[in-house]
C-alpha positions in Angstrom: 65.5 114.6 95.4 62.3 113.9 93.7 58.8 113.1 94.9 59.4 109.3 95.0 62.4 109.4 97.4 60.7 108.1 100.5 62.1 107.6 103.6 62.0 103.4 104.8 61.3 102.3 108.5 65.4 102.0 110.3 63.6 98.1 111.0 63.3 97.4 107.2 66.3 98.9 106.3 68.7 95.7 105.9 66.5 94.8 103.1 67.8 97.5 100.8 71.1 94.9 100.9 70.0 91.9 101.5 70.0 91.3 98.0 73.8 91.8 97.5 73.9 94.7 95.6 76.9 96.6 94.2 76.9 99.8 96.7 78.3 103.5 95.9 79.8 105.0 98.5 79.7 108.7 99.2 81.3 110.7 101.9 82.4 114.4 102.4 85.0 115.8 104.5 87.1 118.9 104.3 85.0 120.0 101.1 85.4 117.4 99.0 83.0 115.4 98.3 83.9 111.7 96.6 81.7 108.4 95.1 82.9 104.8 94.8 81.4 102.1 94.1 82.3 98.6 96.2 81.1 95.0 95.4 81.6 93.9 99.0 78.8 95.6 101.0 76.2 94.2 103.2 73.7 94.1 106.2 75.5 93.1 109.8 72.8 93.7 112.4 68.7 94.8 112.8 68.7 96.9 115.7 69.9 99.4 115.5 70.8 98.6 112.1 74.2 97.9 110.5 76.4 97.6 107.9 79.4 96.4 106.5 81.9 97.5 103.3 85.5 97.2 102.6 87.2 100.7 101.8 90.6 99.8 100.1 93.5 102.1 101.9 94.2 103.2 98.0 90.7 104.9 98.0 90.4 108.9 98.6 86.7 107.8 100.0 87.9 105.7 102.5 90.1 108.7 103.7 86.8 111.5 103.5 85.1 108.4 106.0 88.0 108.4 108.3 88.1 112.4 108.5 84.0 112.8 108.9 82.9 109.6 110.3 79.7 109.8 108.2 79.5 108.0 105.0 76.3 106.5 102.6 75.7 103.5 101.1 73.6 103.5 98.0 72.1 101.3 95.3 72.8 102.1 92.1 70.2 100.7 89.0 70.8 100.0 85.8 70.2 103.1 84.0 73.3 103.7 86.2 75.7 100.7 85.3 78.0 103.2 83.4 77.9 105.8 86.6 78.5 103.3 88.8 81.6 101.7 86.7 83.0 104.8 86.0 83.1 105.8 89.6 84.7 102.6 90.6 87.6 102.9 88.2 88.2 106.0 88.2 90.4 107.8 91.5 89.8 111.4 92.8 94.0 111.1 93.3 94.4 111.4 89.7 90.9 113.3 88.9 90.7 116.0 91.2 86.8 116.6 88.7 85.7 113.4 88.4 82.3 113.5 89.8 82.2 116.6 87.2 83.6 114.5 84.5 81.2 111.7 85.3 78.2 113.8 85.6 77.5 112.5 89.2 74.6 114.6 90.3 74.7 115.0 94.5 72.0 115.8 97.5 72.0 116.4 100.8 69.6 116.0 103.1 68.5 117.9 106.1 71.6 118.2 108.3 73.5 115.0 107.4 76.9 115.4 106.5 77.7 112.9 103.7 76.0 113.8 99.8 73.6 111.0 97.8 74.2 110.5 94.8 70.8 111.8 93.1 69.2 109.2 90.9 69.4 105.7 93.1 67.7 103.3 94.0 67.4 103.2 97.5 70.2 105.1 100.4 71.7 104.3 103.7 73.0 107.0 105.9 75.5 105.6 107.7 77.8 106.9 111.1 81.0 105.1 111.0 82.0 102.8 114.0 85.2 103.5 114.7 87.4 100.2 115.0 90.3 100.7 114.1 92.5 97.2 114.0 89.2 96.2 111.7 89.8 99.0 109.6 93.4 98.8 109.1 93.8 95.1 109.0 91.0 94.0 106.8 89.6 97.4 105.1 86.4 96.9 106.7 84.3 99.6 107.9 81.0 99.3 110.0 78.3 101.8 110.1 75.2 102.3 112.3 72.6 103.6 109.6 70.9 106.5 111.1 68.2 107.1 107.9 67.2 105.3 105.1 65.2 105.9 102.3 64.6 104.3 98.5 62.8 105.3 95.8 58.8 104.5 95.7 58.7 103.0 92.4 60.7 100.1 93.0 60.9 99.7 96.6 57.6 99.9 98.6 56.0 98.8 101.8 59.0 97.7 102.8 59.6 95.6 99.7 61.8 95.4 96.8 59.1 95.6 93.9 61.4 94.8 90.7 58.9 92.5 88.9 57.0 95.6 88.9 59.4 98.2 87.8 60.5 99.2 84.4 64.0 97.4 84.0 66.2 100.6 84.4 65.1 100.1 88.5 67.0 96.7 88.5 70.3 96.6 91.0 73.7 95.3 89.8 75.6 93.1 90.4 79.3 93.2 89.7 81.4 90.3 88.1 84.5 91.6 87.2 86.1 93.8 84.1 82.8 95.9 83.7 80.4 92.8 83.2 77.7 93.7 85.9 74.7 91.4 86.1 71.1 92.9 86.3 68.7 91.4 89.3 66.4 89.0 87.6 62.7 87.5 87.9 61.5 86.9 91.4 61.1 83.2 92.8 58.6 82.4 95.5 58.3 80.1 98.0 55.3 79.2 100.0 56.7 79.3 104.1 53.8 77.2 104.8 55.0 73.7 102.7 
């Protein structure tokens, strides 16, 4: 990772989703290593923090989460709209090289078991909470995030900076066949009115 991957305070990390961003998911077990990418992702608690995504049974990922219990939620920008549509249409099942293919470039960091994909926006390392009838019935997985970290030039002090950032930083947000939507202008409102 570069100089600007920073790590964020575990109290400020729901804001890295709070936006509703299309996630990728990355996980490891056995070897291999596999990214996804998944519309339906989002904050479920503060402390200790936690998410939620729904892993289709199809999806080789959602089997390397089940086998390591570890997975990471990330969010891609818009330099990475082709990246992050490529890995959501194409399977590892039929592709044993698609990360290769893709040119997915992955990290690890320190002892954690599941890989970043190198070039994000922001990263939430997540242990899996096992619950099973959640899991099997709905596709939905919960994780505690353990460590999160974005990078500096768009997300600081705890912030989203966008209106600050050259437009390749901006999140997407998925529609449907490939039409992704960039995060736009900010909007402000005074608390005190």
């Amino acid at each position: 990772m570069n100089s600007h991957f920073q790590p964020v305070e575990l109290t400020k990390a729901y804001r890295l989703l709070n936006h509703g961003p299309t996630v990728l998911v990355s996980a490891s077990h056995a070897g291999v290593d596999n990214v996804m990418a998944a519309a339906w992702a989002c904050g479920l608690d503060f402390d200790p923090p936690k998410v939620t995504v729904v892993l289709d049974k199809a999806a080789r990922t959602r089997q390397l989460v089940e086998g390591s219990g570890w997975f990471v939620l990330q969010v891609p920008n818009a330099a990475q709209a082709r990246l992050t549509y490529q890995v959501g249409n194409q399977s590892l099942f039929d592709q044993p090289d698609k990360l290769a293919g893709i040119g997915v470039q992955l990290a690890r960091v320190g002892d954690f078991p599941a890989p970043l994909v190198d070039g994000c926006s922001a990263w939430l390392m997540c242990r899996l909470i096992d619950e099973p009838h959640n899991q099997q019935t709905y596709d939905l997985f919960i994780g505690e995030v353990v460590a999160a970290w974005a990078d500096d030039r768009v997300f600081r002090d705890g912030h989203w900076a966008y209106e600050h950032a050259d437009p390749q930083w901006r999140s997407l947000h998925y529609v449907a066949g490939g039409h992704f939507y960039a995060i736009g202008a900010p909007l402000r409102i005074d608390s005190d009115k």
